[in-house]
N, C-alpha and C positions, 0 to 999 in steps of 0.2 A: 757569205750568207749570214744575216743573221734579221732579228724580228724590225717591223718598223718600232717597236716601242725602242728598242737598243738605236735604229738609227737617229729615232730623235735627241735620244741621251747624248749622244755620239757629237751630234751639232752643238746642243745646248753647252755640252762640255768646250767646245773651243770655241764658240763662241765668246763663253764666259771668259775664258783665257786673251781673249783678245780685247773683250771690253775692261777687263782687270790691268791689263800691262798696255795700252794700249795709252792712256792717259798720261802713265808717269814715263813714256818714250816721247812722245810728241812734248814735256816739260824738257827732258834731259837736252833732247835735241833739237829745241827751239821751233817747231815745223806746227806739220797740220792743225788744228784746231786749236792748239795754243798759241801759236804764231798767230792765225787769225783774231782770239781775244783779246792778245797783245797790241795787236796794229789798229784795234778797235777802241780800247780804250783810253791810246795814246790821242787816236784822233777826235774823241771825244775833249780830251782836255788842252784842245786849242793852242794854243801858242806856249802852254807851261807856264810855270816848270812842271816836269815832265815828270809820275813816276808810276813804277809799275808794279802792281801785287800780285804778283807769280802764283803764291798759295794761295789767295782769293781765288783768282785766276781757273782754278786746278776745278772748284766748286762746280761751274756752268760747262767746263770739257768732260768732268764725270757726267754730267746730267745728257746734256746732247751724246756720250758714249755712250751711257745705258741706254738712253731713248733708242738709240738706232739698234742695240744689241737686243730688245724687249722684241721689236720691230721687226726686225729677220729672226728672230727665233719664231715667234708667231706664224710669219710668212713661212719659214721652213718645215714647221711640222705642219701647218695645212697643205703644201705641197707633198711631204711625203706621206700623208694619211688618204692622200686623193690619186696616189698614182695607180696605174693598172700592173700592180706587182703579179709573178707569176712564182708560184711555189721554187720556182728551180732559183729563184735571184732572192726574192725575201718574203719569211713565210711568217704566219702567226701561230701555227701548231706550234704548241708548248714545247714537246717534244724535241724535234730538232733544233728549235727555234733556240734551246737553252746553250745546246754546244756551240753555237754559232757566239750566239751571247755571251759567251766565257772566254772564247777566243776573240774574240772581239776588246773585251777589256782588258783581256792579257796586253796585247797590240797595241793599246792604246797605252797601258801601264811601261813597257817599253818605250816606245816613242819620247815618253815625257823621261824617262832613268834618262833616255840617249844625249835628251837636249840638255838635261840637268850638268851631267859631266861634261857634255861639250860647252858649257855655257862657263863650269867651275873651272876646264882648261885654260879657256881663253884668260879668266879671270888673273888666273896662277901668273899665267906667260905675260900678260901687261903690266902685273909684279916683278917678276923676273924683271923684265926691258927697264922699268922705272930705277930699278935699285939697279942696275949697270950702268944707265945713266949717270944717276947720282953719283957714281964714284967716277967719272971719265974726268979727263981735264979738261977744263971749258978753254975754248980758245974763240976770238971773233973775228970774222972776215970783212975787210971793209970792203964798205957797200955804199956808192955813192948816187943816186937817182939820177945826178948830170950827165954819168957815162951810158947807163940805158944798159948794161950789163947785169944779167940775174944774177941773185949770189948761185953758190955753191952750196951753202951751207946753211941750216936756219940759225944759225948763231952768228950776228952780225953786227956790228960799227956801222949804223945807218945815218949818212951824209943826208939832208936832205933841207927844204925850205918848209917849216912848223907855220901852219895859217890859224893862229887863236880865234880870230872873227871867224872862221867856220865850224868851230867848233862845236861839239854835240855835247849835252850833258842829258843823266837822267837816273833816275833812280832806284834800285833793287837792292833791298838793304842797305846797300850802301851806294854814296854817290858814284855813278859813272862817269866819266868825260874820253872822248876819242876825236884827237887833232888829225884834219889831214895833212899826211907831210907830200909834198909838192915838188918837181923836178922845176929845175928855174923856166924852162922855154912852159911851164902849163900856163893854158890861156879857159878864161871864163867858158865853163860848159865842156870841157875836156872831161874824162874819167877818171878819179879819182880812183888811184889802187894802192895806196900805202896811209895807214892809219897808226896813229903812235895812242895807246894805252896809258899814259903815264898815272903811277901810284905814288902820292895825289901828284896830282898836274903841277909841274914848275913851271908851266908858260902861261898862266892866267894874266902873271902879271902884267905881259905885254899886251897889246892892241893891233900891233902891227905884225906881217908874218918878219920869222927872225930863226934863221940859218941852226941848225942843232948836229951836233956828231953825238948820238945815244948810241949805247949797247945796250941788243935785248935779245930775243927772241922772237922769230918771225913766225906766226900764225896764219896757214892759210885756208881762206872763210873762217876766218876768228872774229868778222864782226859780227854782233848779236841781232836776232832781229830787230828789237828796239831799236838801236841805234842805226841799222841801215833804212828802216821806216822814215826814223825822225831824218836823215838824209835827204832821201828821195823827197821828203816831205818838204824841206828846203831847199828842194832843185839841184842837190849834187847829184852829179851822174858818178855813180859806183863802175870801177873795172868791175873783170870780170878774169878770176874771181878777186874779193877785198881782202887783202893782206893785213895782218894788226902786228908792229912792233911792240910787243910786251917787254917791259924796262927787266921785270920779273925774268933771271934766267930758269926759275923751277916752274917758270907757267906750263912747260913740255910734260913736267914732269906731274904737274898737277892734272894734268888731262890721263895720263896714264893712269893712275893711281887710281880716277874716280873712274873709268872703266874697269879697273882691275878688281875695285871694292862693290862696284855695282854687279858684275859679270861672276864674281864670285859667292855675294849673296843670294844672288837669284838662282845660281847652280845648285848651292846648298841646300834654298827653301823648297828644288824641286824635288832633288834627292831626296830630303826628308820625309814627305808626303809624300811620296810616289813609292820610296821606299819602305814606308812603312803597310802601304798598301801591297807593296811585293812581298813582305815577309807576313800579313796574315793572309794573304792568297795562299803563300805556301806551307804555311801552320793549316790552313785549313783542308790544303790536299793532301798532307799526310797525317791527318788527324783519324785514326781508328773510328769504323763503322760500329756505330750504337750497337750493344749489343740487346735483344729481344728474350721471350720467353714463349716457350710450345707451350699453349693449351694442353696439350696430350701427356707429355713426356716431361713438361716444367725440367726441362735444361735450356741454360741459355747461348745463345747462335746471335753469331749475325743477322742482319736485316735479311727479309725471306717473307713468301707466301707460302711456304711450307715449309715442315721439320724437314731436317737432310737423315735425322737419321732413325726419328720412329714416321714418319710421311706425313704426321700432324698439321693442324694449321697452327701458325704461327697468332699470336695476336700483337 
């Protein structure tokens, strides 16, 4: 139960949460609406060189996310100021309408503590995993493409044929390049599922594809959107999913780390605020009722429309 004004606050409220967090998700993790101005801008700049401004970028996803958030908020509260509510489901009498309204924000002031800690949890535990990592012994398993055999293990000796002419380059802060490495039997238009990372690239030199034994790290769906754009863009056909050997063995461990720094900030920032709105909720529910004076008898009482104890009116 509670008023339509609370239900609209109620919307507006996560609404907002969703057009606020909503922007730097789709950055983190390469997807919706940044993906899209990525692959738009790439294709805008023809044949390259290729590069991409991510925080530009972030400018025209905020914009088109508040447009749509302004958008449904609007549409939302003329929907709920038009419906045929019945006192028993949501009323506008002050009266009731206030305890409903109070439980109402309680619930929601919850909701957000619950996500804040499970959000600080996860944070902690992708800390945890990153620093056991760090200490394990790295060992590599070889892994040769000729055999057709998956590894076991994402830590690997990748055997494989390095094609420099297909290579992709491109630019986010810093230069990117991602070689496709090639089992010998692939043939022109086959699916390309192994991508080597190199930091920077040692196979520029060549022209010709040329046989490589790297250790690194196997990443799966570790290629960026940009790069699997600019791909398709040149007619490679992507397995499914793209595999990227990072030469980097702490690339595992960098992926940890920025979940564990991200999932822990945002747990904090909700605690904080949420938290702080839980401790003047309850500074405010145990805060002593104002005390008043009788007209009649001038002793002071608690809040009243009459003295309790000469039957005066209170003022």
């Amino acid at each position: 139960m509670m008023s339509r004004k609370t239900a609209e606050e109620v919307v507006v409220l996560m609404l907002t949460c969703c057009a606020v967090a909503y922007p730097f998700y789709a950055w983190i993790t390469d997807t919706g609406l940044f993906r899209w101005f990525v692959d738009l801008e790439l294709t805008l700049q023809g044949n390259g060189p290729y590069e991409v401004t991510d925080r530009l970028l972030l400018i025209p996803v905020y914009a088109v996310t508040w447009g749509i958030f302004i958008a449904a908020s609007n549409a939302a509260g003329w929907v709920i100021r038009r419906l045929p509510l019945t006192p028993a489901t949501m009323s506008d009498a002050p009266a009731p309408a206030a305890a409903a309204d109070n439980k109402t924000g309680r619930a929601i002031v919850v909701v957000f503590l619950v996500g804040g800690v499970v959000s600080t949890i996860v944070g902690v535990r992708a800390g945890v995993i990153a620093y056991r990592k760090s200490n394990e012994v790295v060992t590599f398993e070889p892994f040769n493409l000729a055999d057709g055999i998956p590894p076991r293990s994402t830590r690997v000796k990748l055997t494989g044929l390095a094609d420099p002419s297909l290579e992709i380059q491109f630019k986010i802060d810093i230069r990117e390049s991602y070689i496709p490495v090639l089992p010998p039997h692939w043939r022109q238009g086959d699916p390309i599922v192994y991508f080597l990372h190199p930091h920077p690239s040692d196979y520029l030199q060549h022209s010709k594809p040329v046989m490589i034994a790297q250790q690194g790290v196997l990443i799966r769906d570790g290629l960026p959107g940009a790069a699997a754009f600019l791909f398709k863009k040149h007619g490679i056909t992507l397995g499914t999913p793209p595999i990227v050997l990072d030469p980097d063995t702490e690339a595992e461990l960098s992926t940890l780390l920025e979940i564990a720094s991200w999932c822990t900030v945002l747990g904090l920032l909700v605690l904080g605020i949420f938290g702080s709105l839980t401790v003047s909720w309850l500074r405010k529910r145990h805060r002593p009722p104002p005390l008043v004076t009788c007209t009649r008898c001038g002793r002071m009482q608690t809040e009243g429309k009459i003295c309790r104890i000469c039957g005066g009116e209170i003022a």
